[in-house]
C-alpha positions as CSV (number, residue, x, y, z in Angstrom):
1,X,99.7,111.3,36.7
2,X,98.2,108.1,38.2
3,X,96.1,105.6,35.8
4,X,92.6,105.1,36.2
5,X,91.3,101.1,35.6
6,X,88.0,100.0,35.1
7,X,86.8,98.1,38.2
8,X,85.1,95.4,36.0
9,X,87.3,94.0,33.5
10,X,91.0,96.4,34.5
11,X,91.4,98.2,31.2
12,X,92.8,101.3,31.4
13,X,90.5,105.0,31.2
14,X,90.9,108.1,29.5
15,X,90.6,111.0,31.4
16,X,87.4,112.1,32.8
17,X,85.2,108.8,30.6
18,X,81.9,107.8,32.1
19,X,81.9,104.6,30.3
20,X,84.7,101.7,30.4
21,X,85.7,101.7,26.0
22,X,86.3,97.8,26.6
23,X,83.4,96.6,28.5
24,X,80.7,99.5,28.4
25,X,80.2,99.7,31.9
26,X,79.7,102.9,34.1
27,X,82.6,104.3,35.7
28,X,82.5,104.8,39.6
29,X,84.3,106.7,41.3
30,X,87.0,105.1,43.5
31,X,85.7,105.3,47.3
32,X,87.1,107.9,49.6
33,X,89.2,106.6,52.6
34,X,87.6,107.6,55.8
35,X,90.1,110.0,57.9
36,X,92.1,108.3,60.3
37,X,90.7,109.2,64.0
38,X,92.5,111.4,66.4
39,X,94.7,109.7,68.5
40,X,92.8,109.2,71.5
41,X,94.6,111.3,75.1
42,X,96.0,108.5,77.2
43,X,95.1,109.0,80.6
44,X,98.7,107.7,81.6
45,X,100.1,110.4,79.7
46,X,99.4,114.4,81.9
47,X,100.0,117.4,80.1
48,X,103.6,119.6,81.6
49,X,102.7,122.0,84.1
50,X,104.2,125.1,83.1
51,X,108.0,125.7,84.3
52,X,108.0,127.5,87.5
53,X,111.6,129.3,88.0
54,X,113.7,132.3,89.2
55,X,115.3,134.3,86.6
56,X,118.4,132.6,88.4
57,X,117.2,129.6,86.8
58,X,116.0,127.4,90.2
59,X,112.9,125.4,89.3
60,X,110.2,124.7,92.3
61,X,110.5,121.1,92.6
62,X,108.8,119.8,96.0
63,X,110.6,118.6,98.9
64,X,108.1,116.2,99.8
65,X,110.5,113.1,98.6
66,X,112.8,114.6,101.0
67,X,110.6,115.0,103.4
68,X,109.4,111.4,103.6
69,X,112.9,110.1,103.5
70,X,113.5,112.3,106.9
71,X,110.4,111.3,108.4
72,X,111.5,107.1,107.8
73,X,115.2,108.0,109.1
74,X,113.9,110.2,111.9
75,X,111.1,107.9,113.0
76,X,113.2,104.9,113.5
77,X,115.7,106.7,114.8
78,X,113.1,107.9,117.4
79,X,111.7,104.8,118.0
80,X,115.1,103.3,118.9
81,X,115.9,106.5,120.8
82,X,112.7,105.5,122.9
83,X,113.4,102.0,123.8
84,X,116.9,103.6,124.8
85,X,115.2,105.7,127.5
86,X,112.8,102.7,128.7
87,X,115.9,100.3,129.0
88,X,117.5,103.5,131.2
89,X,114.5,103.9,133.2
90,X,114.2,100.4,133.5
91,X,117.6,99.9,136.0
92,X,116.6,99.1,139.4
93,X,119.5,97.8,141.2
94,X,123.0,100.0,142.0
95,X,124.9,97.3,139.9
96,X,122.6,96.8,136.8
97,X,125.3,97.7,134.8
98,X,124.5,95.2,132.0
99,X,121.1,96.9,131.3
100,X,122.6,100.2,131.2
101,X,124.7,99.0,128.4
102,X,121.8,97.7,126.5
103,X,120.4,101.2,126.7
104,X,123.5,102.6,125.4
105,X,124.0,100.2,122.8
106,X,119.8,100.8,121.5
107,X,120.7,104.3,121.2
108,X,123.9,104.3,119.6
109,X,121.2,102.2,116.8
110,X,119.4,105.3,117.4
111,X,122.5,107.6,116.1
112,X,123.2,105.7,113.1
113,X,119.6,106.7,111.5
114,X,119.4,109.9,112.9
115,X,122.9,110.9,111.5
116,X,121.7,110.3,107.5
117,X,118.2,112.1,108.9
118,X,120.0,115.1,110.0
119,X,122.3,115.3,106.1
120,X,118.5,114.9,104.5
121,X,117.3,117.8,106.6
122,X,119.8,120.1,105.3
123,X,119.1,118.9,102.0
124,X,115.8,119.6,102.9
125,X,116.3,123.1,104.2
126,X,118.4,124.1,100.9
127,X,115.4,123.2,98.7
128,X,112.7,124.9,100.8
129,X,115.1,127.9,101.1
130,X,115.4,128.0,97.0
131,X,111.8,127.5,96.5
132,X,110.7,131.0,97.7
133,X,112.8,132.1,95.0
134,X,110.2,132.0,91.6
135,X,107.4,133.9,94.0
136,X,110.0,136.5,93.6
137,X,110.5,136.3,97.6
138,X,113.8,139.0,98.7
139,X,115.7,136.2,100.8
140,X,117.6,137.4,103.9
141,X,119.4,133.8,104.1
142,X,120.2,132.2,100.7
143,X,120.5,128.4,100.0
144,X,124.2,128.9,100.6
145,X,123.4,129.8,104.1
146,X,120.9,127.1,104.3
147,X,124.2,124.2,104.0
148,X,126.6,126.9,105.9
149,X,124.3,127.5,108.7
150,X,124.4,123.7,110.1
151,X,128.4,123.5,110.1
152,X,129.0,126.9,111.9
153,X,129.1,127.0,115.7
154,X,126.8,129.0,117.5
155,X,125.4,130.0,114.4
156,X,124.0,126.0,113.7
157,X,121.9,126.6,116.6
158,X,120.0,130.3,115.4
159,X,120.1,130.3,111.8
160,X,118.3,126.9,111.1
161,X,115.3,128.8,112.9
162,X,115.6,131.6,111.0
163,X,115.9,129.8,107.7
164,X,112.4,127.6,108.8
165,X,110.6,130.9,109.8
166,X,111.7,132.5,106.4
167,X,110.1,129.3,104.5
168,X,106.6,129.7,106.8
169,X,106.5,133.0,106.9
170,X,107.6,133.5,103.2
171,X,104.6,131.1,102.3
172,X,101.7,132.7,104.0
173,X,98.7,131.5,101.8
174,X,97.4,135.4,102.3
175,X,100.6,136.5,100.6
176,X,100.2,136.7,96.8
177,X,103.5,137.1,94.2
178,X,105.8,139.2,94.1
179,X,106.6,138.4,97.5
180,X,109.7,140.7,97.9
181,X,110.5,141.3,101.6
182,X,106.4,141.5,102.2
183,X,107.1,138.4,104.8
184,X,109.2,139.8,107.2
185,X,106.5,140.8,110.5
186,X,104.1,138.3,109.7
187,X,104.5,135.6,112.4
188,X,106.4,132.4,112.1
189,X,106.2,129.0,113.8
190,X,107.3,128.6,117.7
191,X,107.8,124.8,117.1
192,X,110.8,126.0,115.0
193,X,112.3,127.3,118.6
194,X,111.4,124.6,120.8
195,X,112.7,121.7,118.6
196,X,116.0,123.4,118.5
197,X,116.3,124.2,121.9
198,X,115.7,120.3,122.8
199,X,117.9,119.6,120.0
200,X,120.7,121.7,122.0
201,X,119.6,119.9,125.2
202,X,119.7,116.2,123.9
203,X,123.7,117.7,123.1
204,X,124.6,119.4,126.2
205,X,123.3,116.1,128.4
206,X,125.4,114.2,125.6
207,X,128.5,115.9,126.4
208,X,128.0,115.0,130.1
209,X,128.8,111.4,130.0
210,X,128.0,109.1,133.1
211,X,131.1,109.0,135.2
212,X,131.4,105.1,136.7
213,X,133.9,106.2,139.6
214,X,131.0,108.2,141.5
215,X,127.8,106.8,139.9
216,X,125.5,103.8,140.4
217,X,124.1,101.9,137.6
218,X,120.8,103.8,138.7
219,X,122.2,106.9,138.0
220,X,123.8,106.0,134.8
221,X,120.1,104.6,133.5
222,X,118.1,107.8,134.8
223,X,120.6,109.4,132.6
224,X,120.7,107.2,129.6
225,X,116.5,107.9,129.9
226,X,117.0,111.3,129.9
227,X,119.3,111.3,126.9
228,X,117.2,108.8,125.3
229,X,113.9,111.0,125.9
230,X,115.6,114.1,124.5
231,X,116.6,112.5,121.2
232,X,113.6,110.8,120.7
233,X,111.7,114.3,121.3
234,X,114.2,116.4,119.2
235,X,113.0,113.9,116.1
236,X,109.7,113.7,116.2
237,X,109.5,117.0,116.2
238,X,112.2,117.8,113.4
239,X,109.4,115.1,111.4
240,X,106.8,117.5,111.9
241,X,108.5,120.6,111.3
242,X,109.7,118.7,107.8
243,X,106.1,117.6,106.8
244,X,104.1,120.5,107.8
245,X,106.3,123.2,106.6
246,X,106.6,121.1,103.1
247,X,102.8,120.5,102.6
248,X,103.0,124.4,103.5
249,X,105.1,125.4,100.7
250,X,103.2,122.7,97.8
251,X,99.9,124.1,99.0
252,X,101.0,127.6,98.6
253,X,102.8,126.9,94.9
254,X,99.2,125.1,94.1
255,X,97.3,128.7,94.5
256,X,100.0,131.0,93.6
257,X,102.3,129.6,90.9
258,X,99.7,131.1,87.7
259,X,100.5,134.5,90.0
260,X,104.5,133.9,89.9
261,X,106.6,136.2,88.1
262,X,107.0,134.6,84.7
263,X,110.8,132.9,83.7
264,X,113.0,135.1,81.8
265,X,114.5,132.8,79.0
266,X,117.9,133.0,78.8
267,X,119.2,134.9,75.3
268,X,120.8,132.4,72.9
269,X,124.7,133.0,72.5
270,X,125.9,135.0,68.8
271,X,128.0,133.1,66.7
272,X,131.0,135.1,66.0
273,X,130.7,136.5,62.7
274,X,133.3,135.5,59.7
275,X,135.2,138.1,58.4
276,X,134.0,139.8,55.2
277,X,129.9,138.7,56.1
């Protein structure tokens, strides 16, 4: 038990006195101490949202970092396609060869964005594919198809599209959780179809290079403006596939993820028992 001193001349108190036995004087009680205040909320510091995840374990996580990564790759890459096409255009003699291989050369610039563009937007299609999983959404394509699909031949060409409808039509804002297979029927997005068939366009006139023996430097540029065109068309409209379907799929967790099946925590692994316990 703590002593008690007099506050006037620091002898020490009996228990419970009312009067100091050296010096007479009153005894007061020691002041309280004021509580401490609440730690104020910082406004730098947001509370968690909750964890939005498949029983499988994938979190939502938006793919709007990936997104704005393809749109910087993809708009240079379309901007350099561009100037490709007006330097091909721009020939006007049979023997301009020179200016032809300045189109060549801007989009072979062109290429080497659009080639790290193209890896992001598979990226890209992997982590829109997985998202539909916590709305409990019954996927006819998996993320593995989402990475398999671009490598395949033929298939690179239909299942893409099909794994883009599946996102738009899987995030419906009408369509409330559980989604199951409640998106298949509902419409999905005709861009999805006409960026991929210029896609396979910009590589079919690719494959058909300019032959020197029988064509004029004319020739060669109308062709390097085509190609040019096509490429610079195919990205644009891969960027706006990307964005839109993306700010499709974050506005859709916004209303729905309180609605999302709840995770199912994963049971905690039993310690094998010793013998005789």
């Amino acid at each position: 038990m703590s002593q008690v001193f007099c506050q006037s001349c620091s002898a020490v108190l009996p228990g419970e006195a009312n009067f100091c036995p050296a010096c007479g004087r009153e005894v007061q009680a020691p002041p309280s101490r004021p509580p401490f205040p609440a730690p104020a909320a910082s406004p730098l510091v947001a509370a968690a949202p909750p964890l939005l995840a498949s029983p499988d374990g994938w979190v939502y996580r938006s793919a709007s970092g990936l997104a704005l990564a393809i749109t910087i790759l993809g708009g240079a890459g379309a901007a350099l396609a561009g100037v490709a096409a007006l330097v091909g255009f721009s020939v006007e003699t049979e023997d301009e060869w020179d200016t032809v291989d300045a189109a060549l050369a801007w989009l072979g610039f062109s290429t080497m964005a659009a080639i790290p563009a193209v890896i992001l937007l598979i990226a890209w299609t992997r982590r829109i594919t997985g998202n539909l999983k916590p709305f409990g959404t019954t996927l006819e394509l998996g993320t593995g198809w989402a990475v398999g699909a671009f490598f395949v031949p033929i298939i690179m060409f239909i299942f893409p599209v099909r794994l883009w409808n599946q996102a738009w039509r899987a995030t419906t804002p009408s369509l409330a959780p559980p989604v199951g297979l409640a998106w298949k029927g509902l419409p999905g997005n005709h861009l999805h179809w006409i960026v991929q068939v210029t896609y396979l366009a910009a590589i079919i006139v690719a494959r058909w290079s300019p032959d020197t023996t029988y064509w004029t430097a004319i020739d060669a540029g109308n062709y390097m403006g085509v190609l040019g065109g096509l490429v610079a068309a195919s990205l644009v409209m891969f960027i706006i596939i990307v964005r839109s379907l993306t700010a499709r799929q974050d506005a859709y967790a916004a209303r729905w993820a309180p609605a999302s099946p709840p995770r199912q925590a994963s049971p905690l692994p039993e310690w094998p028992r010793q013998p005789g316990t």
